[in-house]
Short mmCIF file of the C-alpha atoms (twelve columns), coordinates in Angstrom:
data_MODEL
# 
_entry.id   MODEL 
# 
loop_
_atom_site.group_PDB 
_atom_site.id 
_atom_site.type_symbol 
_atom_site.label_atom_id 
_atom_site.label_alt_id 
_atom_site.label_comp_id 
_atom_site.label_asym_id 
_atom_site.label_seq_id 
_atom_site.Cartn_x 
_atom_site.Cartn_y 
_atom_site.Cartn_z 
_atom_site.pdbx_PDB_model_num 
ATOM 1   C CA . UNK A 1   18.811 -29.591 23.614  1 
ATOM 2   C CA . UNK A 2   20.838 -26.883 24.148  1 
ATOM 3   C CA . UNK A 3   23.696 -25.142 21.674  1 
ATOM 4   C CA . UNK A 4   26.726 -25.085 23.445  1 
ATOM 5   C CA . UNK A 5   27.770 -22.866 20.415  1 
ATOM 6   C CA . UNK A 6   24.975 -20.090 21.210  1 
ATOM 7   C CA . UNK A 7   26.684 -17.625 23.166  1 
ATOM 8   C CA . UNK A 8   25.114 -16.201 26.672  1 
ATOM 9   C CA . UNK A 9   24.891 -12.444 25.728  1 
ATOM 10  C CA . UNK A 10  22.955 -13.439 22.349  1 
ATOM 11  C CA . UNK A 11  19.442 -11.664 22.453  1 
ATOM 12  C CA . UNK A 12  16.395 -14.217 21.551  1 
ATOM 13  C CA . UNK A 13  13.385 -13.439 20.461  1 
ATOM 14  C CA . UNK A 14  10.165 -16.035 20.225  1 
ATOM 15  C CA . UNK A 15  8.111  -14.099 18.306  1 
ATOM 16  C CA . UNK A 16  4.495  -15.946 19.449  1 
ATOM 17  C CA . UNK A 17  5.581  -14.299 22.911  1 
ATOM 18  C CA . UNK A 18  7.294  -10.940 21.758  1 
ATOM 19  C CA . UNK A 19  5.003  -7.739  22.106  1 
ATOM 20  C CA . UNK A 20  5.086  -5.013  19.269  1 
ATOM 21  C CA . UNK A 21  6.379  -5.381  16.039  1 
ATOM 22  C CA . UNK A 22  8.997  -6.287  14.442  1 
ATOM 23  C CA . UNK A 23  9.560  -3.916  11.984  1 
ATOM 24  C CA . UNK A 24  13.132 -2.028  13.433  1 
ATOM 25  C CA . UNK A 25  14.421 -6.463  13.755  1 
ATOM 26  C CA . UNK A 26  13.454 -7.332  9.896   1 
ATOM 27  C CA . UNK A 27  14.199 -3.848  8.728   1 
ATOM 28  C CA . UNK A 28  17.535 -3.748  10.373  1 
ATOM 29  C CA . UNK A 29  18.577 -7.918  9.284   1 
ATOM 30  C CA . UNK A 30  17.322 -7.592  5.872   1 
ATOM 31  C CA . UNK A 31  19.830 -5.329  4.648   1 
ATOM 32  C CA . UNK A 32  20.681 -3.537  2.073   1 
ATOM 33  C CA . UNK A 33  17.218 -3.395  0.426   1 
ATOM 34  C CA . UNK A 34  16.925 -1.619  -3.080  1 
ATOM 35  C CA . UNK A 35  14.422 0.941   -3.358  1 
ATOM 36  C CA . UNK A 36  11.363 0.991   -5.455  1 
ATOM 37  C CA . UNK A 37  10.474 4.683   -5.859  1 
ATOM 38  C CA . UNK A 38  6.524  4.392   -7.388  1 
ATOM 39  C CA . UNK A 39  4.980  6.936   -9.129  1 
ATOM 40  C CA . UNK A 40  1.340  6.348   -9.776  1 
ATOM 41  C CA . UNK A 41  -1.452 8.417   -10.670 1 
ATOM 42  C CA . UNK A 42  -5.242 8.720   -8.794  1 
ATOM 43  C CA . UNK A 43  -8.012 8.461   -10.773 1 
ATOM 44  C CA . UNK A 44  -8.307 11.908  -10.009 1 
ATOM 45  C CA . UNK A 45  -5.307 12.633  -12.347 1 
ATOM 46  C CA . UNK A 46  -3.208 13.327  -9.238  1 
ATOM 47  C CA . UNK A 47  0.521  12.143  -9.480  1 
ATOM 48  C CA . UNK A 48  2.080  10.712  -6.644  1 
ATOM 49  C CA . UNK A 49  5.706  9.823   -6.387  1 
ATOM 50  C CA . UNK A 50  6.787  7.645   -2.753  1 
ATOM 51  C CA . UNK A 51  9.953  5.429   -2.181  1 
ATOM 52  C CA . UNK A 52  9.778  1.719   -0.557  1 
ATOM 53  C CA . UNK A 53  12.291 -0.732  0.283   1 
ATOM 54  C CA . UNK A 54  10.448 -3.526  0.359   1 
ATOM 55  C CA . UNK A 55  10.886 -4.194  -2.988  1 
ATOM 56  C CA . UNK A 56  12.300 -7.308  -5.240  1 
ATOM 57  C CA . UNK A 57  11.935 -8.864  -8.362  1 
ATOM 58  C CA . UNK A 58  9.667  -11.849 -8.505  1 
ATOM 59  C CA . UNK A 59  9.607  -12.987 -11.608 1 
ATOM 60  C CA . UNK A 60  12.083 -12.871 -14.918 1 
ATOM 61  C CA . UNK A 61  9.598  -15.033 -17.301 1 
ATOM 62  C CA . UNK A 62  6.982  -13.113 -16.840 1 
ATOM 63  C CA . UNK A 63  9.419  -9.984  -16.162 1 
ATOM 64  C CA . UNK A 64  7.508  -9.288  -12.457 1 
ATOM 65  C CA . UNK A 65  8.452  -7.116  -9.646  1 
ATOM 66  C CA . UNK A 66  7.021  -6.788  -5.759  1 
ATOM 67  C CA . UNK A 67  7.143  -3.889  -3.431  1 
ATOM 68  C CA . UNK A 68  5.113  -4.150  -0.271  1 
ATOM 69  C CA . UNK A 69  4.170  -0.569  1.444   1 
ATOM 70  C CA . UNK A 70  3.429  -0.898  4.671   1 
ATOM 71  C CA . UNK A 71  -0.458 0.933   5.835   1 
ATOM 72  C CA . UNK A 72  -0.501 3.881   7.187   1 
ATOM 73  C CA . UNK A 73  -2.597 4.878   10.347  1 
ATOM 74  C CA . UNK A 74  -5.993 5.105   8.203   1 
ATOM 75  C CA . UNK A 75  -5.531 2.180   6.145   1 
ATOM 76  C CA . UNK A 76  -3.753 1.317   2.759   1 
ATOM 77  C CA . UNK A 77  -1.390 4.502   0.992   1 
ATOM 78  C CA . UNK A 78  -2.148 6.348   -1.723  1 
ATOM 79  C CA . UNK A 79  0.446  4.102   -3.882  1 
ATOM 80  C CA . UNK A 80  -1.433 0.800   -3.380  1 
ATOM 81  C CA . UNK A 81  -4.578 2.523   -3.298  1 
ATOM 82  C CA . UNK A 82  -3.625 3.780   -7.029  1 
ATOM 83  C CA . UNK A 83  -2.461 0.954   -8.251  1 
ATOM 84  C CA . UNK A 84  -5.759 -1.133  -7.047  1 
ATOM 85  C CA . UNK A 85  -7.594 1.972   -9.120  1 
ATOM 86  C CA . UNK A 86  -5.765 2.178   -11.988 1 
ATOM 87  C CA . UNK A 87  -3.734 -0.797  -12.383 1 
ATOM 88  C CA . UNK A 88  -0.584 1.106   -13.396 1 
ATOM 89  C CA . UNK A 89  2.769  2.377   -11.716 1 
ATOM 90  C CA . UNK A 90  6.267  2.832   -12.473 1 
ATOM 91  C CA . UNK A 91  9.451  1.667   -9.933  1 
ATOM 92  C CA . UNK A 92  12.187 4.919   -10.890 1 
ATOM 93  C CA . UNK A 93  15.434 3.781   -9.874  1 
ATOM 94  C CA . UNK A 94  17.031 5.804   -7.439  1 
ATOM 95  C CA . UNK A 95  20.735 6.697   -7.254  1 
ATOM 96  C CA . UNK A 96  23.108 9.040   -4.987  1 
ATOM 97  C CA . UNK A 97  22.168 11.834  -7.156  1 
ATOM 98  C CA . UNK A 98  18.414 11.347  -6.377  1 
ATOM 99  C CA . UNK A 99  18.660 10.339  -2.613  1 
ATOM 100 C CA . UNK A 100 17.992 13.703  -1.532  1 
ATOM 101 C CA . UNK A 101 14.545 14.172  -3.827  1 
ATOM 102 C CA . UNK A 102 13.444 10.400  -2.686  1 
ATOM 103 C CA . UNK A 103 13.777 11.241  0.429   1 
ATOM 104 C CA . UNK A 104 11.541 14.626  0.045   1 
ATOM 105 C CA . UNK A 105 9.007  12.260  -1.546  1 
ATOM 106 C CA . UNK A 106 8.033  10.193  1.584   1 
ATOM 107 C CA . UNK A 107 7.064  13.436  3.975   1 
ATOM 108 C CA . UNK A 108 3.349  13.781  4.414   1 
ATOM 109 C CA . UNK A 109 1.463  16.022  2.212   1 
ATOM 110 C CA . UNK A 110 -1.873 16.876  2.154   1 
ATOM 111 C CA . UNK A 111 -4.559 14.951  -0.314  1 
ATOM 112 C CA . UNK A 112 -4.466 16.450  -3.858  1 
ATOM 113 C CA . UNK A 113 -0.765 17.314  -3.123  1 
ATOM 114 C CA . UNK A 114 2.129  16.056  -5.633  1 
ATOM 115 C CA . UNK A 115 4.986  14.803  -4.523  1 
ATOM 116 C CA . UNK A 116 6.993  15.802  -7.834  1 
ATOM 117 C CA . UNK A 117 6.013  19.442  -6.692  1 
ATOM 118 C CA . UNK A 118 6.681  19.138  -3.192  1 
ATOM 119 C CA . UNK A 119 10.501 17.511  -4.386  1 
ATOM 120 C CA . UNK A 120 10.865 19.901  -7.415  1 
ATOM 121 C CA . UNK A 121 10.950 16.376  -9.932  1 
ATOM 122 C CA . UNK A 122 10.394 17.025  -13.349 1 
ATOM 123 C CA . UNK A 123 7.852  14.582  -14.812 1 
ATOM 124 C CA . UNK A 124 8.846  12.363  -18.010 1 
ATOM 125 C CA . UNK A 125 6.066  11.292  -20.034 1 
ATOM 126 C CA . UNK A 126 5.657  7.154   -19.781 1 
ATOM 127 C CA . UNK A 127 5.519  5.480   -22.957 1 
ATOM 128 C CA . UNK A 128 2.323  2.491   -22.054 1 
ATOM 129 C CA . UNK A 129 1.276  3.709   -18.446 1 
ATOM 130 C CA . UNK A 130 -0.155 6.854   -17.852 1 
ATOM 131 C CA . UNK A 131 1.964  7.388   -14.488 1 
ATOM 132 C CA . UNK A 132 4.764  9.579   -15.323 1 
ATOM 133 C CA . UNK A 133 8.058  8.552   -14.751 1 
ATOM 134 C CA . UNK A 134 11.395 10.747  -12.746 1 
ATOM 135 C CA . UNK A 135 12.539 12.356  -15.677 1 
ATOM 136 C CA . UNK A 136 15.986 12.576  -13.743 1 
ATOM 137 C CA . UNK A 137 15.927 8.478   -13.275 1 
ATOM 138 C CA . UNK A 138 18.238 6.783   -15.382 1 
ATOM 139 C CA . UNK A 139 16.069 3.226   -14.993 1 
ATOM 140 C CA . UNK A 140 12.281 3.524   -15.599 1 
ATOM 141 C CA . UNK A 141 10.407 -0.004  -14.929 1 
ATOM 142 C CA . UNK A 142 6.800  0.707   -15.928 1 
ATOM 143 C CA . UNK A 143 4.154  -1.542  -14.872 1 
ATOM 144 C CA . UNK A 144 0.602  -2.535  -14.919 1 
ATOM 145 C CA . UNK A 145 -1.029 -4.746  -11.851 1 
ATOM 146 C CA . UNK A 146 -0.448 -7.848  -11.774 1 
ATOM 147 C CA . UNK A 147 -2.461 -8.916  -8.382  1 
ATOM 148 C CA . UNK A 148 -2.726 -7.155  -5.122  1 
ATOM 149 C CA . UNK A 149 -2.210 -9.441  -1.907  1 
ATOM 150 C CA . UNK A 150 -3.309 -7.966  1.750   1 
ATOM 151 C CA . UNK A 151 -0.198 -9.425  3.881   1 
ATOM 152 C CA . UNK A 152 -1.378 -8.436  7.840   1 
ATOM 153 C CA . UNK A 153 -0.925 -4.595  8.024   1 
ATOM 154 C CA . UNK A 154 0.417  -4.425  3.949   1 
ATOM 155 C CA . UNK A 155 -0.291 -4.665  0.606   1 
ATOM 156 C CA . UNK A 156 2.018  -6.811  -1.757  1 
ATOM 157 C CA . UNK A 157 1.777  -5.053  -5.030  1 
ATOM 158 C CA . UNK A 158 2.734  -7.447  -7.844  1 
ATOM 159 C CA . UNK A 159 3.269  -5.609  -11.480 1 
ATOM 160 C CA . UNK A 160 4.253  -7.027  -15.097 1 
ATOM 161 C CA . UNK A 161 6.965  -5.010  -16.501 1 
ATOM 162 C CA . UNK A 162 5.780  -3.937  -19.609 1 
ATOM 163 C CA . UNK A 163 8.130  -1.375  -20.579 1 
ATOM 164 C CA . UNK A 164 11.852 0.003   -19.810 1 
ATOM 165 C CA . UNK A 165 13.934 3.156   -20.049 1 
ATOM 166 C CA . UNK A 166 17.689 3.318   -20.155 1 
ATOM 167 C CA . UNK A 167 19.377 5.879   -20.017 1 
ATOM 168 C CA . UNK A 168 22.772 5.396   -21.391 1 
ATOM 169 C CA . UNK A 169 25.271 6.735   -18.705 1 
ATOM 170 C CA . UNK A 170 24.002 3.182   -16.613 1 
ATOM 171 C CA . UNK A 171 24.515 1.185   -19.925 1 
ATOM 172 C CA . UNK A 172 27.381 -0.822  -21.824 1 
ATOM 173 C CA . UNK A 173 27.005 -1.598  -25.562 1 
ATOM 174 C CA . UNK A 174 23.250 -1.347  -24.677 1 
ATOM 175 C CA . UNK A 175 23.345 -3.480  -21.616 1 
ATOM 176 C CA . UNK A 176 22.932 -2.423  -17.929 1 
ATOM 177 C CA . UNK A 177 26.354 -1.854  -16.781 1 
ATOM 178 C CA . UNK A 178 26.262 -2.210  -13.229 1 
ATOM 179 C CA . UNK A 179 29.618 -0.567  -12.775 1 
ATOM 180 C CA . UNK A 180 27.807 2.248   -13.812 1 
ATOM 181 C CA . UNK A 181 24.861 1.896   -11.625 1 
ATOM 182 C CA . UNK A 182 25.448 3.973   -8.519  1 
ATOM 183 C CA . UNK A 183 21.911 3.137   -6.866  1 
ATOM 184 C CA . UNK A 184 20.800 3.524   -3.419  1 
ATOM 185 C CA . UNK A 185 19.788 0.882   -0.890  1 
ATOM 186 C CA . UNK A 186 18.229 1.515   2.299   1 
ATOM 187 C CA . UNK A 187 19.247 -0.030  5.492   1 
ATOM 188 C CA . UNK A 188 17.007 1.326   8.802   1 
ATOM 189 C CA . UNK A 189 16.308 4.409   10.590  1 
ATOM 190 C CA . UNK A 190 17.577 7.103   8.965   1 
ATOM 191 C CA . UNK A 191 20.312 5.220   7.273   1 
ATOM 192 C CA . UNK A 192 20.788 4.170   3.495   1 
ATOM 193 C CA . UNK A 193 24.203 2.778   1.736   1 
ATOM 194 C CA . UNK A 194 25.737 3.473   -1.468  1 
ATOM 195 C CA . UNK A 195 27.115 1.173   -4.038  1 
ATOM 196 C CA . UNK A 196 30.179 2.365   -5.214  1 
ATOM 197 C CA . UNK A 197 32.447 -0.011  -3.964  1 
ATOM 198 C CA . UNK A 198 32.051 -3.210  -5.104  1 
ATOM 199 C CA . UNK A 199 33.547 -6.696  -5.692  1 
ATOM 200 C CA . UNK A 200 33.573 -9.861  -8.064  1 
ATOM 201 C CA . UNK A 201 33.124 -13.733 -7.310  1 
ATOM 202 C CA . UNK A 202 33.319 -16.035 -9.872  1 
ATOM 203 C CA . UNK A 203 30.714 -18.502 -9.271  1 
ATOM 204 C CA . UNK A 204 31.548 -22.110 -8.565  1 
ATOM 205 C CA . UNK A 205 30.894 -25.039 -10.927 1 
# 
């Protein structure tokens, strides 16, 4: 049956028939996405700091979170690839103050490299992790693996939250204020929004 409703110049896409990926669709619909910005550390003792959007919270009780980086053209990044090693990470929050660093964090460095160096981050020692945290992040989440799950061409990363930083221009008699939370989100491209303007709804009965 046909939608009368559907107008003519609407694009459809089947995906069973669709060539190439979907990525610039999803990335584009599923909008704005907060941004997990994971350091982790190589067994090596190598710190690396990279940002990813695809990133939620899946659990409160367990306290859980998920980001999902996407592989690269030789496999799995050094992120997951840490975290499968070491079993620890920390999700920085990033806000408008940050965006520029964060964004210095996902260029391409060579192995060894830092990206705290390459971005000019001060480190922060972690409190339970050995990953450090952005000392200039006013939310820390740190995090030990949970379970890693190979979805196609990513890795779901799933970490308990074991510990948290605050720092206290974000909170409200010692609550997360999110007035005060000025955090990034990431929509496609090149493109990320800000949120600084927001609005209430009082949820129905």
């Amino acid at each position: 049956m046909i939608d009368s409703t559907t107008s003519t110049d609407a694009i459809e896409i089947d995906v069973d028939e669709r060539e190439g990926s979907l990525y610039r669709v999803l990335s584009s619909a599923v909008v704005p996405r907060p941004i997990a910005w994971v350091s982790t550390r190589s067994e090596a003792g190598v710190d690396n700091l990279a940002p990813y959007s695809f990133f939620t919270v899946a659990s409160v009780e367990p306290p859980v979170v998920v980001f999902a980086p996407v592989d690269g053209p030789d496999g799995p990044k050094d992120t997951p690839r840490n975290v499968r090693d070491t079993g620890e990470f920390v999700v920085n929050l990033v806000t408008e103050d940050l965006a520029e660093a964060m964004n210095e964090t996902s260029a391409t460095l060579e192995a060894g490299d830092s990206e705290f160096e390459h971005a000019g981050l001060e480190r922060a020692e972690s409190t339970v992790v050995a990953p450090p945290r952005v000392a200039d992040s006013k939310v820390a989440l740190e995090c030990t693996r949970r379970d890693l799950l190979d979805v196609g061409g990513s890795t779901l990363v799933l970490g308990d939250v074991r510990y948290v930083h605050l720092d206290e221009e974000v909170t409200t008699d010692g609550k997360i204020d999110v007035a005060n939370v000025d955090a990034v989100g990431r929509l496609a491209g090149s493109w990320y929004t800000k949120t600084d303007e927001r609005f209430s709804l009082e949820r129905p009965p």
